[in-house]
C-alpha positions as CSV (number, residue, x, y, z in Angstrom):
1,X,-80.6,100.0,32.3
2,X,-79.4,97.4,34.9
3,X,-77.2,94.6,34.2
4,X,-80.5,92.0,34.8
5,X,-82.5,94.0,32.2
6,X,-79.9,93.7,29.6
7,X,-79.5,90.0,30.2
8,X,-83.0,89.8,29.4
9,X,-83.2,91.8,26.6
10,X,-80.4,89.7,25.1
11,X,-81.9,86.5,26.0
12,X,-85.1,87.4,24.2
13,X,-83.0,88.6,20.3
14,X,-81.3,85.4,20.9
15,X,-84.8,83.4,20.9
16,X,-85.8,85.3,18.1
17,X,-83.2,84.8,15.9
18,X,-83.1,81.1,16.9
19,X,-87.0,81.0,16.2
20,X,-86.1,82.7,12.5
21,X,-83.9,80.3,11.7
22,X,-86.0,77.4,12.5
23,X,-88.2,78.6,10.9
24,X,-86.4,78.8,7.8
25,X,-85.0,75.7,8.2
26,X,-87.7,74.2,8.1
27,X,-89.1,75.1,4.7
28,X,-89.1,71.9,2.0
29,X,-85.7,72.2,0.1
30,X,-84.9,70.2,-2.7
31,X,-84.9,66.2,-1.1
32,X,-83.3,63.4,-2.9
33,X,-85.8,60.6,-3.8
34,X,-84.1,58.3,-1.8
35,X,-85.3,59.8,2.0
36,X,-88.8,59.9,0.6
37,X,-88.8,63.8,-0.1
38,X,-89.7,64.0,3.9
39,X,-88.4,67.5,5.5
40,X,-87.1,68.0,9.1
41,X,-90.3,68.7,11.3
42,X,-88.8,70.9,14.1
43,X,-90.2,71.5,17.5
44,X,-90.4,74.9,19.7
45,X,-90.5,73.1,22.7
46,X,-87.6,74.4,25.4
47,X,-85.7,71.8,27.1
48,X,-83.7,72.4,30.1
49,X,-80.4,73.8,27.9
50,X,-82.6,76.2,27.2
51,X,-80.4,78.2,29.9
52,X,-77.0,77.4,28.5
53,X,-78.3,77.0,24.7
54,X,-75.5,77.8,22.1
55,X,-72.8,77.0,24.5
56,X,-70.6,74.1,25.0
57,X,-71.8,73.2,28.7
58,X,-71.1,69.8,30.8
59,X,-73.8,67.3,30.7
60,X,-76.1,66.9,33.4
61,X,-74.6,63.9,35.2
62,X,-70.3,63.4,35.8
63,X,-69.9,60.4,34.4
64,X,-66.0,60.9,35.6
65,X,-67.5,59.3,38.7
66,X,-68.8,56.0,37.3
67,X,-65.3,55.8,35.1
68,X,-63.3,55.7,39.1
69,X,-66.2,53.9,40.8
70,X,-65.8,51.0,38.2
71,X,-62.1,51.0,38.1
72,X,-62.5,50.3,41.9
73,X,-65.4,48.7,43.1
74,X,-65.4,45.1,41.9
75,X,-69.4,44.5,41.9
76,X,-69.5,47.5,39.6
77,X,-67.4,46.3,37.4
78,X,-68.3,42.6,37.2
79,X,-71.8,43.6,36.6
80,X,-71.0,45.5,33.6
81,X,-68.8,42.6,32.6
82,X,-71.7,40.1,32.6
83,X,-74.1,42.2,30.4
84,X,-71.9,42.7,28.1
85,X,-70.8,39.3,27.7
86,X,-74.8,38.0,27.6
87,X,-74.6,40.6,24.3
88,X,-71.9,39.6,22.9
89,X,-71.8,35.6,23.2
90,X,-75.9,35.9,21.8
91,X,-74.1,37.9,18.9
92,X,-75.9,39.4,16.2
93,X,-76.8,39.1,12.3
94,X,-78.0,41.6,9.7
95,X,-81.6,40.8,8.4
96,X,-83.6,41.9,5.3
97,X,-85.6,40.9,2.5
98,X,-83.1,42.3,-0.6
99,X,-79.9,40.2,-0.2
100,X,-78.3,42.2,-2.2
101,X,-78.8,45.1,0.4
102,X,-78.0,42.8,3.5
103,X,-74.7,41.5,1.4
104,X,-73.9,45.6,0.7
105,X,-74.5,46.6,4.4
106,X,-71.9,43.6,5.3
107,X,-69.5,44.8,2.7
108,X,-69.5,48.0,3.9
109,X,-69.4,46.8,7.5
110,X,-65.7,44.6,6.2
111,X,-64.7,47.9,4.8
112,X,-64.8,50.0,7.5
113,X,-62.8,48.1,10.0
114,X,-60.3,47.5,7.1
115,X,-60.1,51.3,7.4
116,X,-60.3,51.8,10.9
117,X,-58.5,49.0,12.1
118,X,-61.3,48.1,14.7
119,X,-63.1,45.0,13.9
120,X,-66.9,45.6,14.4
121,X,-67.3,42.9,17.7
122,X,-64.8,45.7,19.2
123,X,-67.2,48.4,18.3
124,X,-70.2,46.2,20.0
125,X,-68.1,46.2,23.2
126,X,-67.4,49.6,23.1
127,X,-70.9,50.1,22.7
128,X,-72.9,48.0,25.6
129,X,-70.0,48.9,28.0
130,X,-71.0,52.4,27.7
131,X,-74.3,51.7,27.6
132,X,-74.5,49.4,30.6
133,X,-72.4,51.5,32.8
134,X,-73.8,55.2,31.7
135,X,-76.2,55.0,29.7
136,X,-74.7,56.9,27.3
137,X,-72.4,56.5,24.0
138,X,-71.0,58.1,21.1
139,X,-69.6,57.5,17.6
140,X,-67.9,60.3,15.5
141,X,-68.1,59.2,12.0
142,X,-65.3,60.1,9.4
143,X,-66.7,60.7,5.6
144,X,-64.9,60.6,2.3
145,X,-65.9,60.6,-1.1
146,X,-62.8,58.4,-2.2
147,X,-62.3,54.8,-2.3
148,X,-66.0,54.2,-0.4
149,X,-68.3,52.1,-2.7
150,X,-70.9,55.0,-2.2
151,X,-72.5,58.0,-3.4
152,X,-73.4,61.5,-1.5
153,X,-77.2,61.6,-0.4
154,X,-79.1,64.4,0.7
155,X,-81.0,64.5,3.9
156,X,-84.4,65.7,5.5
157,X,-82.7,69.2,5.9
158,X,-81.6,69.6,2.2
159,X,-78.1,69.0,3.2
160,X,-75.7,66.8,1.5
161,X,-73.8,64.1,3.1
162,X,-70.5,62.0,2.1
163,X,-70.6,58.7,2.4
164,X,-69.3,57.5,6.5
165,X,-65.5,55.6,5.7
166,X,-65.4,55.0,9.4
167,X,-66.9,55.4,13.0
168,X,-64.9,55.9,16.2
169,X,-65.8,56.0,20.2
170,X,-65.7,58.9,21.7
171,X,-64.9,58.8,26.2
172,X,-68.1,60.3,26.9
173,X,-66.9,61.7,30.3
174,X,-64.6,64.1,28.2
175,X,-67.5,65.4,26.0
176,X,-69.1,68.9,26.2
177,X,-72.3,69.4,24.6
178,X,-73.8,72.4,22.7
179,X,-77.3,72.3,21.8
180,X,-80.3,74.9,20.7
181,X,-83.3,76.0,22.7
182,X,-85.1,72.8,22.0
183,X,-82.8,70.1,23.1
184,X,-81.0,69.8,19.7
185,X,-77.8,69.1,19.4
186,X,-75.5,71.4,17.5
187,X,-72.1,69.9,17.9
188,X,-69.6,68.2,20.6
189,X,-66.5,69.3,22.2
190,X,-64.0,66.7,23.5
191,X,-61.3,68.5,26.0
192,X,-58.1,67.0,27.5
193,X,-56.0,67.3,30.3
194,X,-53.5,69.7,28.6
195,X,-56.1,72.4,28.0
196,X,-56.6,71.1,24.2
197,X,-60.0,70.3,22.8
198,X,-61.3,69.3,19.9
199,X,-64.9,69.7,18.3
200,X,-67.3,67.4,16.2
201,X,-70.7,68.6,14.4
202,X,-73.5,67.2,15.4
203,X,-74.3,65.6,11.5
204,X,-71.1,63.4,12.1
205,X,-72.0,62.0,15.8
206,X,-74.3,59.7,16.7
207,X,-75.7,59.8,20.4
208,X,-76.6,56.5,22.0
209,X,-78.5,56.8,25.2
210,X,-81.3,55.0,27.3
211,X,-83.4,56.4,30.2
212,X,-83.4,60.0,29.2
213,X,-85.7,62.2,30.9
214,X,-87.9,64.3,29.0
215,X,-85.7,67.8,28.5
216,X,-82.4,66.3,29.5
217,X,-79.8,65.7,27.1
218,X,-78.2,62.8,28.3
219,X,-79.7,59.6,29.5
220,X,-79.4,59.1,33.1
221,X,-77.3,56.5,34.6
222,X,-78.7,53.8,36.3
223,X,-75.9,53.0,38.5
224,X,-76.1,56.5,39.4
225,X,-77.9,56.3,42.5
226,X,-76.1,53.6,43.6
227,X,-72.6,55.6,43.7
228,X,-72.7,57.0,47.3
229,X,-73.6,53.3,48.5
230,X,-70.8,52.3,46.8
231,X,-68.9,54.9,48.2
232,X,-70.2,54.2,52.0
233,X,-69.3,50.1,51.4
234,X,-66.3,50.9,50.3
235,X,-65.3,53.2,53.5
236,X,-66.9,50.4,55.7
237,X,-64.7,47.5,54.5
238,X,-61.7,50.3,54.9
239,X,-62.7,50.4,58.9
240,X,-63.0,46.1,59.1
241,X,-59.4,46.7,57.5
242,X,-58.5,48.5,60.2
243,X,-60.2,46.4,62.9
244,X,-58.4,43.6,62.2
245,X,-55.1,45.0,61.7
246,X,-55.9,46.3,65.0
247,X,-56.6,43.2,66.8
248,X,-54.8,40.8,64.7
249,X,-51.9,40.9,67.4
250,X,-53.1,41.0,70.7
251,X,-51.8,44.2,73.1
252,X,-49.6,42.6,76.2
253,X,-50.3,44.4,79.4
254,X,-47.3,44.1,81.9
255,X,-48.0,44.8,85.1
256,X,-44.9,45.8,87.4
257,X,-44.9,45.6,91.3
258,X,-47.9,44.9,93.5
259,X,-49.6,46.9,96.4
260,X,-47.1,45.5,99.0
261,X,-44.0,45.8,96.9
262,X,-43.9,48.5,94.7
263,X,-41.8,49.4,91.6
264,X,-38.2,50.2,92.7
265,X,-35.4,52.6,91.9
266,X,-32.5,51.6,91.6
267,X,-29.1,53.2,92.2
268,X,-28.6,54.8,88.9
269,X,-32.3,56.2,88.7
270,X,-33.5,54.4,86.7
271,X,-37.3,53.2,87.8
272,X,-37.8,49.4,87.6
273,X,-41.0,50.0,85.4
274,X,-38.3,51.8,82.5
275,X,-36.3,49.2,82.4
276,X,-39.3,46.3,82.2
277,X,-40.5,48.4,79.0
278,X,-37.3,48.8,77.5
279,X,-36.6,45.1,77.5
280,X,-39.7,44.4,76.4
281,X,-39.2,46.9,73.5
282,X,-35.9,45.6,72.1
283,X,-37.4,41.7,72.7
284,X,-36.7,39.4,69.2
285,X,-40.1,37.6,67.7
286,X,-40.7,34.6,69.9
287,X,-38.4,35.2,72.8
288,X,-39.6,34.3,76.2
289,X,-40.0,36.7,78.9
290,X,-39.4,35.6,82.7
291,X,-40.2,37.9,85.7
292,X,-40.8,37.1,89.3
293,X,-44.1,37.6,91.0
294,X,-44.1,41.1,91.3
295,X,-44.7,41.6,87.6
296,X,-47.8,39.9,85.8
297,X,-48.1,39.7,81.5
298,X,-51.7,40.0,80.1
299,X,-53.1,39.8,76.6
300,X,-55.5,42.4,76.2
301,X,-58.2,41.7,73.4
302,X,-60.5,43.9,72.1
303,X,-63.3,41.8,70.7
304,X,-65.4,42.1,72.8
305,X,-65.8,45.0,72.7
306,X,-65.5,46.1,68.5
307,X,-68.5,46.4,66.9
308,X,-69.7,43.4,65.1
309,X,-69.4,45.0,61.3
310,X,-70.8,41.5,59.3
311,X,-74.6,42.8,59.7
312,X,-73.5,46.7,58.0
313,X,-71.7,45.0,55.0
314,X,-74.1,43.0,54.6
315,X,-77.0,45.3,53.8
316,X,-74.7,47.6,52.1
317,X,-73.5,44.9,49.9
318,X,-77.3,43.8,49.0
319,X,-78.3,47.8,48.6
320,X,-75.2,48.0,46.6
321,X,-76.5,44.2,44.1
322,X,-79.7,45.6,44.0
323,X,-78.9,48.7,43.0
324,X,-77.0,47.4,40.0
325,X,-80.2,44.9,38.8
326,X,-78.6,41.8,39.6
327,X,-78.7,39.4,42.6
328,X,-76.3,37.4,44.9
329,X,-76.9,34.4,42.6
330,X,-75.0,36.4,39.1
331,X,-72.1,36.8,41.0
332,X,-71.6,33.1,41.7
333,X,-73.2,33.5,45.4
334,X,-75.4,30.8,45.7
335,X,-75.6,29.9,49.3
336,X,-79.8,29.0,50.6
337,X,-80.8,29.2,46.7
338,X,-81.9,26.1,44.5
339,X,-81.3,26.0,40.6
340,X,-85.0,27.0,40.1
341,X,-85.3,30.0,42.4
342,X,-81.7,31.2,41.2
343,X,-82.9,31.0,37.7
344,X,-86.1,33.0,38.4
345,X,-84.5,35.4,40.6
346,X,-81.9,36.3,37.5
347,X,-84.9,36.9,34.9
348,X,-84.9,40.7,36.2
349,X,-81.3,41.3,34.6
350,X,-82.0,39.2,31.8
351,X,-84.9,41.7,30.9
352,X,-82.6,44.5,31.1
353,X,-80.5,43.0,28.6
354,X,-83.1,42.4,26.4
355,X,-84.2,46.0,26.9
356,X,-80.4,47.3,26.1
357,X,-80.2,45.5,23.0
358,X,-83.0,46.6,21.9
359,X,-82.5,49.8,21.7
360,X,-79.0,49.4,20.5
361,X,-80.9,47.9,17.7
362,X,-83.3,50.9,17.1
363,X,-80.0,53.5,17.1
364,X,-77.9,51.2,15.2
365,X,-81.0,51.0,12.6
366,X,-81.6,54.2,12.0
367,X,-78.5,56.0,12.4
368,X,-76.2,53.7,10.8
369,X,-78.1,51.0,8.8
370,X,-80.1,53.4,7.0
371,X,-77.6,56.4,5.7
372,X,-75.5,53.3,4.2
373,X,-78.2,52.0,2.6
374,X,-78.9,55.3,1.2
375,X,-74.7,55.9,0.1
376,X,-75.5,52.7,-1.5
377,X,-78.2,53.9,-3.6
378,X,-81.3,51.7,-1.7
379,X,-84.3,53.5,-0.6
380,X,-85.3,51.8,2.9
381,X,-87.7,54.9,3.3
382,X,-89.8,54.1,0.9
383,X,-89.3,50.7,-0.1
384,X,-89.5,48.2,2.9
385,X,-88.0,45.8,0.5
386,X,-84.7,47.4,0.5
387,X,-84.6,47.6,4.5
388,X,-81.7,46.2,6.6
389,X,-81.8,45.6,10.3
390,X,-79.5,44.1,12.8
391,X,-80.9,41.9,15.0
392,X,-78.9,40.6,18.2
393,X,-79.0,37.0,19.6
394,X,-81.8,35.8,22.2
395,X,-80.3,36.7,25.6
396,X,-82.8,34.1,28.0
397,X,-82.7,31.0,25.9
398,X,-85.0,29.4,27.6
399,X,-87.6,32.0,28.0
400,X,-87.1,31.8,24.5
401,X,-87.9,28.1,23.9
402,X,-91.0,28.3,25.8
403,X,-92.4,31.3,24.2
404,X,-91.8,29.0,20.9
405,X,-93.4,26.1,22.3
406,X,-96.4,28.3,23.3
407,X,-96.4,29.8,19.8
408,X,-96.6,26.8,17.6
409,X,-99.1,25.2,19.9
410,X,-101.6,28.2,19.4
411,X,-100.8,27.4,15.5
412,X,-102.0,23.9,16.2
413,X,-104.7,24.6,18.2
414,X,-105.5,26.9,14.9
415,X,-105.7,29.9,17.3
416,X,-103.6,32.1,14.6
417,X,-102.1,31.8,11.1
418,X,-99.0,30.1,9.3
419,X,-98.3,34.2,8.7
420,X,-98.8,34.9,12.2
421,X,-96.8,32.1,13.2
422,X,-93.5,33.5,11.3
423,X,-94.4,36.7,12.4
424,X,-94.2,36.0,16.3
425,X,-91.3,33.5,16.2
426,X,-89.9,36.2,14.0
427,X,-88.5,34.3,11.2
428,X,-89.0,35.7,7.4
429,X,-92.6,35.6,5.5
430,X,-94.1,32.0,5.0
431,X,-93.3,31.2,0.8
432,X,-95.1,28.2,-1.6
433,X,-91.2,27.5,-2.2
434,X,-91.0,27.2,1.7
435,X,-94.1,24.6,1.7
436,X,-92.5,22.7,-0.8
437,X,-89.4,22.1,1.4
438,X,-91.6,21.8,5.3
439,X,-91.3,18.6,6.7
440,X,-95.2,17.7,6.0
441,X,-94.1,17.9,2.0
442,X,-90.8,16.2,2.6
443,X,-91.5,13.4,4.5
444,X,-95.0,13.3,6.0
445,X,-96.9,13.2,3.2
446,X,-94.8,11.0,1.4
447,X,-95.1,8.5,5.0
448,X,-98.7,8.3,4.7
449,X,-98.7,7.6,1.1
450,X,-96.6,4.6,1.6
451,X,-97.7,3.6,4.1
452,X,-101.6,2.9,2.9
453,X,-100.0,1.6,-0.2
454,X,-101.2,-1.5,-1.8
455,X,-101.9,-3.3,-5.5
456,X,-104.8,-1.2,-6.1
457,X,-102.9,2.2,-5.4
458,X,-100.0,1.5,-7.0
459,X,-96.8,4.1,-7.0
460,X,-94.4,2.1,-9.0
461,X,-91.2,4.4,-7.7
462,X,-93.2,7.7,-7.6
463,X,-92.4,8.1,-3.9
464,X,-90.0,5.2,-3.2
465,X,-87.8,6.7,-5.7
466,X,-87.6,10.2,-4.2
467,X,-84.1,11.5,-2.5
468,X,-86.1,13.0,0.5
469,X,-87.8,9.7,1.6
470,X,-86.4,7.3,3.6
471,X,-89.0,4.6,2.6
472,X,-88.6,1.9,-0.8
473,X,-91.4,-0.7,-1.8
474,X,-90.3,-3.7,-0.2
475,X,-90.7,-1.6,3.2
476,X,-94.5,-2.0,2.6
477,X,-96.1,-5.3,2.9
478,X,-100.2,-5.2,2.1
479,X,-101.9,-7.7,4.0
480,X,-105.2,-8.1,5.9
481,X,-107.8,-10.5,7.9
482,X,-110.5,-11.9,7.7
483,X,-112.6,-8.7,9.2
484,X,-110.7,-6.1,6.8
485,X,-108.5,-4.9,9.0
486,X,-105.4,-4.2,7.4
487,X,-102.0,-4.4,8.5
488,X,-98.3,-2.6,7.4
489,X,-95.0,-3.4,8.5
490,X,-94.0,-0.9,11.1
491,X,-91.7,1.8,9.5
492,X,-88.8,3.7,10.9
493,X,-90.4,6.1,13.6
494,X,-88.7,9.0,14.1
495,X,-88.3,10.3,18.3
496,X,-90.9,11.1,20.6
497,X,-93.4,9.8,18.0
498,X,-93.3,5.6,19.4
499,X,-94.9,6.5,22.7
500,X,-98.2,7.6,21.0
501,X,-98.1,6.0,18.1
502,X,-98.1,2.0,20.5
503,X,-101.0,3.4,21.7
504,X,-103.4,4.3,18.7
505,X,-101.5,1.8,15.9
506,X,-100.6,-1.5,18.3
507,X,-98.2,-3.7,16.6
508,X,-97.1,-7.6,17.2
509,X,-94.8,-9.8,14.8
510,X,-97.6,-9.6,11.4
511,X,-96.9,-6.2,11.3
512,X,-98.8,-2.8,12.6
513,X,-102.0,-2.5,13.0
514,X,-103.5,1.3,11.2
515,X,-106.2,1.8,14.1
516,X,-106.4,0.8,17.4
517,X,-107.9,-2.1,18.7
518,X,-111.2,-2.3,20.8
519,X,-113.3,-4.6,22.6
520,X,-115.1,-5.3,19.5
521,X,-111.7,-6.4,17.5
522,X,-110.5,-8.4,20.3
523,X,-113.7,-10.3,20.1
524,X,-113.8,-11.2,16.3
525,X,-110.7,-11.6,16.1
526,X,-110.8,-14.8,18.9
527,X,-113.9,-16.0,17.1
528,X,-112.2,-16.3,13.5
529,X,-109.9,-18.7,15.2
530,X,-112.6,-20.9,16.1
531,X,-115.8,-20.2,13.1
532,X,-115.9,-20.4,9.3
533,X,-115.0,-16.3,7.6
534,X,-118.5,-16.5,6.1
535,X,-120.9,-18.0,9.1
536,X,-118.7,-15.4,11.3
537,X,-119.9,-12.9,9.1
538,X,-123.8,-13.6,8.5
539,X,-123.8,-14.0,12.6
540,X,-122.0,-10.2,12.8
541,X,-124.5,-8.5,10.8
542,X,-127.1,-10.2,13.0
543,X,-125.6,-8.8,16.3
544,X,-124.9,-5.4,14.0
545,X,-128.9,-5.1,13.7
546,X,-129.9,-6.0,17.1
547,X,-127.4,-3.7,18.7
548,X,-129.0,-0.9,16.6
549,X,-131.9,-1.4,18.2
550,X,-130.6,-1.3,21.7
551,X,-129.8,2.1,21.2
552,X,-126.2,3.3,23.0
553,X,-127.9,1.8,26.6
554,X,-126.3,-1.5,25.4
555,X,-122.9,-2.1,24.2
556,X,-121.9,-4.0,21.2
557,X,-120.1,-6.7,23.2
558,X,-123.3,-7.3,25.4
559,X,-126.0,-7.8,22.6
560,X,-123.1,-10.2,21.2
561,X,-122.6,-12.0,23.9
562,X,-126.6,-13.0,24.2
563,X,-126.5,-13.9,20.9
564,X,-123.5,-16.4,21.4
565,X,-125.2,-19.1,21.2
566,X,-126.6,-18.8,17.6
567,X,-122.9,-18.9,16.4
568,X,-122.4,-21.9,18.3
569,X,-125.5,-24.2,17.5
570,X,-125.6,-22.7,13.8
571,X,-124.2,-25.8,11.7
């Protein structure tokens, strides 16, 4: 048998003994309540470690490179620096219905940098810098069953876990990785430079990645790609260096002798052109050189004839931006761009914060969140009630605002629901308690009521007397004219109401007026001035019945104003 066939043979017992115990694996072993008695659902699908499965192997990318590129390309790192500092000044805050879970998960959050000595906003950064610049991050957690306010849990495998005391980074460009046929991952070697290494399982690590491939184990780097750009910019602004070191002092050319007289020799040999050169030489900073006319002293410059480099760096520079998703404008270069177009042009990297933080969230969630509520005896599985997320901040405020302002107009418009409206500005289920304390209970309601008061509806201190109005009794003042239309002093407005409000409730020193005036009111109201209340109003119903026979072809005003005369010659 060759050596080939004996690999093969090999390779084939070792798939079948992986296949066995997978298979046994996944039989339904005796799950605590509290994941829901689901079991591990394995898969028999071969990933690319197929070829290297069961052996601690380097990760498809060397993320050594990014680690030197960033510690010296300034774009590269500055980039990083501003998504991580988006993250981290929108912050974050742990959401759930069950307080009592949200104030456990922060408990336990207090405790473990008590233990570790690493506050949790340290953690963050460790996290999104990683994630920014490789796509790729890893925690190791520490258990112990002592002096952690939780219990042991058992898992979808049937295996039983301590409760996590702690969580440290891990340098991903130091890791190894092991992992089965299918992609899994078994455990994690971290080697140093002294030849030393040290391993982790894979139950007490916890991957983070973003833009994996499907079959790879690591997520793939976006800056990746850009590395040999970097590279070449980097070498180019190395030869400008050298250019202008180069031509920074211009080259004198000394010319000795002419065609008539040429260089002499003098008695002790020495060539007239030596000793010109050697002078020269030894010559202090700003001395003055004098020669006759035999000898002529150029500058020689080389710009003319260097290639100009501006044009190169400059498309290298912009493949170098682009390839890092931001623009000229994040780095503070604004020349040609106007406030608009530069915020437009910076919604790209806003996006891929978003995106970042997202699935930060999803990782932190489920591989964090959830075994501590479980150590804590909750059952997030089962019992949505007892869920805990962590939500981070809103990265493109504005965006924001506007998506808020589009939301609550659709609930005005009565396009969706109250529930859909708390849903979509995502903000907690819509309560009878929360009705009683919305601003229409509050204070609109009580407004109107107080503002239609008068004797017949009295509210002898059932509103004027309540904390959360502004309004008392002697703010209202019932009064009215001879045509019914009744008038209340004008109440406190509060902002962006007075503009449309003067236009539909017209005010003047009586008071405010509840509807709006029209042509009709402006005309009674000039003829009450000058004709009895009750002649006024026999010769209104009269213009009331003949302008309902006109039909809407004839206004009120014009049927009234033919009839004019009546009210005049009636004595």
């Amino acid at each position: 048998m060759d050596i080939q066939s004996f690999i093969n043979e090999f390779d084939e017992k070792v798939a079948g003994l992986e296949r066995a115990l997978e298979d046994k694996g996944s039989m339904p072993a005796n799950i605590d309540t509290l994941n829901g008695g689901i079991v591990k659902v394995r898969t028999k699908v071969r990933s690319y470690s197929h070829r290297n499965r069961s052996q601690f192997t380097k990760p498809e990318y060397d993320f050594s490179r990014i680690v030197v590129a960033e510690h010296g390309e300034a774009l590269l790192a500055q980039s990083v620096k501003k998504k991580v500092n988006r993250v981290l000044c929108a912050g974050w805050e742990f959401t759930g219905l069950n307080n009592d879970a949200v104030e456990y998960v922060k408990m336990r959050i207090r405790l473990m940098e008590h233990a570790t000595e690493t506050p949790w906003f340290q953690m963050m950064s460790y996290l999104f810098k990683d994630l920014f610049s490789q796509q790729n991050h890893m925690w190791v957690a520490v258990r112990s069953s002592k002096k952690v306010p939780g219990a042991p849990y058992k898992t979808n495998t049937g295996a039983t876990r301590q409760p996590v005391a702690g969580y440290f980074p891990l340098p991903f460009e130091t890791l190894k990785l092991k992992n089965k046929g299918n992609g899994e991952l078994i455990s994690v070697m971290q080697t140093f430079a002294d030849g030393n290494h040290q391993e982790f399982p894979a139950s007490n690590v916890i991957h983070f990645f973003a833009n994996r491939r499907v079959g790879f184990t690591v997520g793939m780097p976006d800056v990746y790609p850009s590395l040999e750009d970097i590279s070449l910019l980097r070498h180019l602004e190395d030869l400008v260096q050298e250019l202008i070191e180069t031509n920074l002092f211009p080259i004198y050319h000394i010319k000795v002798g002419t065609e008539t007289a040429r260089p002499r020799t003098g008695p002790d040999g020495k060539n007239e052109v030596d000793i010109v050169k050697r002078k020269v030489e030894y010559m202090p900073p700003g001395a003055v050189y004098v020669s006759d006319y035999r000898q002529e002293v150029k500058a020689v410059s080389q710009q003319n004839q260097a290639v100009n480099m501006e044009s190169y760096l400059n498309y290298f520079k912009a493949r170098v931006i682009a390839g890092l998703g931001m623009t000229a404008m994040d780095f503070g270069d604004g020349s040609g761009t106007s406030r608009s177009n530069a915020s437009t042009m910076s919604k790209n990297m806003m996006l891929d914060i978003e995106a970042m933080s997202i699935v930060a969230e999803q990782f932190l969630n489920f591989y964090v969140i959830r075994p501590m509520l479980m150590e804590g005896g909750y059952s997030p599985i089962e019992n949505t009630f007892d869920n805990v997320e962590i939500k981070f901040g809103v990265i493109d405020r504005e965006e924001k605002r506007a998506s808020e302002n589009h939301i609550s107009q659709m609930f005005h418009n009565n396009v969706i629901t109250m529930e859909e409206t708390r849903k979509k500005l995502g903000e907690s289920p819509w309560t009878d308690d929360s009705f009683d304390r919305s601003h229409q209970k509050m204070f609109s309601e009580p407004k109107i009521m107080i503002t239609n008061y008068s004797p017949e509806k009295p509210f002898d201190g059932i509103l004027s007397d309540l904390p959360v109005s502004n309004f008392s009794k002697k703010d209202v003042i019932p009064s009215g004219n001879s045509l019914g239309a009744s008038y209340t002093k004008d109440p406190k407005l509060e902002r962006g109401e007075k503009s449309s409000r003067g236009r539909n409730e017209p005010s003047n020193q009586h008071g405010r007026r509840v509807t709006a005036k029209t042509t009709r009111d402006m005309l009674l109201d000039e003829l009450a001035l000058k004709h009895e209340a009750e002649k006024l109003e026999t010769w209104t119903e009269l213009v009331d019945a003949r302008a309902s026979l006109t039909g809407e072809e004839v206004s009120w005003c014009s049927v009234a104003e033919t009839l004019l005369w009546r009210l005049e010659n009636e004595h």
